[in-house]
N, C-alpha and C positions, 0 to 999 in steps of 0.2 A: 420839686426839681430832682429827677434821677439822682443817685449819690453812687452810682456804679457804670462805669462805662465800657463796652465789649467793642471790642475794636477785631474784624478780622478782613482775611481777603475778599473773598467772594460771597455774594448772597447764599449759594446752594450749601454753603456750608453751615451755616444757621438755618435752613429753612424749616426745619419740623420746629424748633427753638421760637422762631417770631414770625411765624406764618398767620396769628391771629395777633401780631402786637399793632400799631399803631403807627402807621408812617407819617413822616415828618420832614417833607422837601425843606431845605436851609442850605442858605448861603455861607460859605467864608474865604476870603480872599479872588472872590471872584469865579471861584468851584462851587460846582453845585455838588452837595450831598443826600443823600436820603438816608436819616435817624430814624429807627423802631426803639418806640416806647412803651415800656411796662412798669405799671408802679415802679420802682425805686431803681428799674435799670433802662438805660439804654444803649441799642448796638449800632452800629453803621461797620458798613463793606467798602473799606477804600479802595481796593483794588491790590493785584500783586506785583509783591517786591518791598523793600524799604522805603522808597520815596513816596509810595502811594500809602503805606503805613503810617510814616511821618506823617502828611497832609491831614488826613484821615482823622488820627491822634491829636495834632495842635486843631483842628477842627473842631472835635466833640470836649477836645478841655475850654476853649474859647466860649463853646455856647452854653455847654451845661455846667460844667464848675463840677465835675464829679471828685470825690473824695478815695475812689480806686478804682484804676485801669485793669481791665484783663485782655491781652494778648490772647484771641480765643479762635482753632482755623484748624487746620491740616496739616501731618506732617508727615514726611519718611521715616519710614526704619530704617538706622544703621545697624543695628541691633539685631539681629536675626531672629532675637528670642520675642521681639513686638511682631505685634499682629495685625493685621486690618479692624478698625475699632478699639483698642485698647487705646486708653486713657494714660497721655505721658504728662505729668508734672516737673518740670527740671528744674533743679534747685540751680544751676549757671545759665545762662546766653549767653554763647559766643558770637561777636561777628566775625564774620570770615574775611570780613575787608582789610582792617587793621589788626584784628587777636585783640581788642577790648574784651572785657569780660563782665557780665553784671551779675551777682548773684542774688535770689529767689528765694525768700525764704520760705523754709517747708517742703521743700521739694528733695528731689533724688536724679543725681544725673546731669549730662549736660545735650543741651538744644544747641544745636550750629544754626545761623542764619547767613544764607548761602546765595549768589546772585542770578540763580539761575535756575531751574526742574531741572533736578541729577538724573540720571538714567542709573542703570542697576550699578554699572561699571564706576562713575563717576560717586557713587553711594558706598561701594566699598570703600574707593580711597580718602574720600572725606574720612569716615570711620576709622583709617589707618589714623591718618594725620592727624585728625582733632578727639581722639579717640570720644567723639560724643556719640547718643544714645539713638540720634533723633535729627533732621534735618527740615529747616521749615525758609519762607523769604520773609520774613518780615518781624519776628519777633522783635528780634534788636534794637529796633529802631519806634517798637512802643516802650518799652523798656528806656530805653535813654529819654526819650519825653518825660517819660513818669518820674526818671529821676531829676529832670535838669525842673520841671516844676515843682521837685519833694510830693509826691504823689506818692502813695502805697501801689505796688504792681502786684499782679500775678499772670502765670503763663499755662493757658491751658490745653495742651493740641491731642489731637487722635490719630492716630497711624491711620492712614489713608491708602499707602502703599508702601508693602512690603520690601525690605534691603533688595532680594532679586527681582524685583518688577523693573521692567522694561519698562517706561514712562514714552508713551508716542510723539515725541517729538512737537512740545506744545513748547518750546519758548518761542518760537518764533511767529505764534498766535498771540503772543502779549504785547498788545501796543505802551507808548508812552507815557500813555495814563495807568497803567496797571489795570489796564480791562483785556481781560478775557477775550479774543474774536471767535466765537462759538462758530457764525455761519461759516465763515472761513478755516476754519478746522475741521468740518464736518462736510465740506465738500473737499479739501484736500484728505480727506480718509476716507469719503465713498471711493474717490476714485486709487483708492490701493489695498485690495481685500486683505492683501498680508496682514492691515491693521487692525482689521474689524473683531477679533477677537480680542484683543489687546486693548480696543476700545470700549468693549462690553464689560471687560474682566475694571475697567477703569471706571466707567461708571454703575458698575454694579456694589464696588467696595467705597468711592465717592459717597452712596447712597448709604450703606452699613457705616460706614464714618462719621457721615454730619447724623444719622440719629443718636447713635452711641453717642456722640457731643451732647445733643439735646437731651438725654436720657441723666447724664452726669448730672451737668446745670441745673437740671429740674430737679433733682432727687436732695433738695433741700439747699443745694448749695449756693443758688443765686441768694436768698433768703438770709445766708450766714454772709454774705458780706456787707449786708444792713448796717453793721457795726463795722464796717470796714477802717476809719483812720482809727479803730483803736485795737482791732484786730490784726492788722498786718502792718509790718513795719517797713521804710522803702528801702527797694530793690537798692545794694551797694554797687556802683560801677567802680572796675580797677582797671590799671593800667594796661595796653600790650602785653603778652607772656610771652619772652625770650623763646627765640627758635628752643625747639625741641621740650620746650616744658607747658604744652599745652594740655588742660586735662577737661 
């Protein structure tokens, strides 16, 4: 049985990662899942947002029983100084809902998880307010799983797009399941050429994002969480942080 479990959004974000792993259709609570399995890990793509993270998360603890979660996907720069591909570790989670806060251990930084694809504008002010690093939908809400079953966590995301990237107006392609409507985003952007560059420039660093993911994972480190309940100790949740002392 896997002793490590990857939990992220989308399949395209793993896919060089478990493009020859092992699928695994499985039920829980009356959702259908698909689990990729490799020796001692396995991932499933619940879909985006928190609530498709949650399901996702109590999903893959229900069947497999793993001994540590990673938080493993895409994320923004708030940060000017990240890059497309660069590998962010945050030592906090913030949620954006309440100002809980989880802290990571071994990490540098903090990850906001935020309700919605910021736009460049929207990516500044986050960055003001929650002065974090990094902006992603779903972390938080593997993080509070891991801790609410004493689970060991980790949080691993790639900058996918940069603080000034203009994001095309994809929220309102995400249904209430936290799936992606690809055909329907892809005819409301043939028909507005302003977008089409915007949407190249978006899945061309998509693509330099999930291999860089795959490239980390693989370069030993899925391997080192073999030893994971005695290697990582779990993720500390703390209270709300009083207006104005968010870090």
């Amino acid at each position: 049985m896997p002793k490590v479990a990857i939990v992220a959004a989308l399949q395209r974000e793993l896919s060089p990662l478990i493009k020859h792993w092992v699928r695994v259709p499985r039920q829980h609570e009356g959702r259908d899942f698909t689990f990729f399995e490799h020796a001692e890990t396995v991932a499933v793509c619940g879909g985006i947002g928190v609530e498709a993270a949650r399901r996702a998360t109590e999903a893959v603890i229900a069947i497999y029983r793993p001994v540590l979660l990673q938080s493993v996907g895409f994320a923004g720069a708030l940060d000017a100084t990240l890059r497309v591909g660069d590998i962010f570790l945050p030592a906090f989670v913030l949620d954006a809902r309440d100002g809980s806060r989880s802290e990571i251990p071994g990490g540098q930084g903090t990850l906001l998880t935020f309700m919605a694809v910021a736009g460049a504008q929207q990516k500044y002010k986050l960055a003001q307010a929650y002065a974090a690093r990094a902006v992603d939908m779903e972390a938080s809400a593997v993080v509070a799983s891991a801790t609410a079953h004493r689970l060991a966590c980790r949080v691993t995301k790639v900058i996918s797009d940069e603080v000034d990237f203009e994001v095309p107006g994809m929220s309102a392609f995400i249904d209430a399941e936290g799936r992606f409507q690809t055909a329907k985003f892809t005819f409301f952007a043939l028909l507005r050429p302003w977008l089409w560059r915007r949407v190249y420039l978006l899945a061309r660093n998509s693509s330099k994002a999930a291999r860089a993911l795959a490239a980390h994972l693989l370069a030993g480190h899925l391997e080192d969480f073999g030893n994971a309940g005695a290697a990582f100790p779990f993720a500390e949740s703390s209270a709300p942080l009083p207006s104005g002392t968010r870090k």
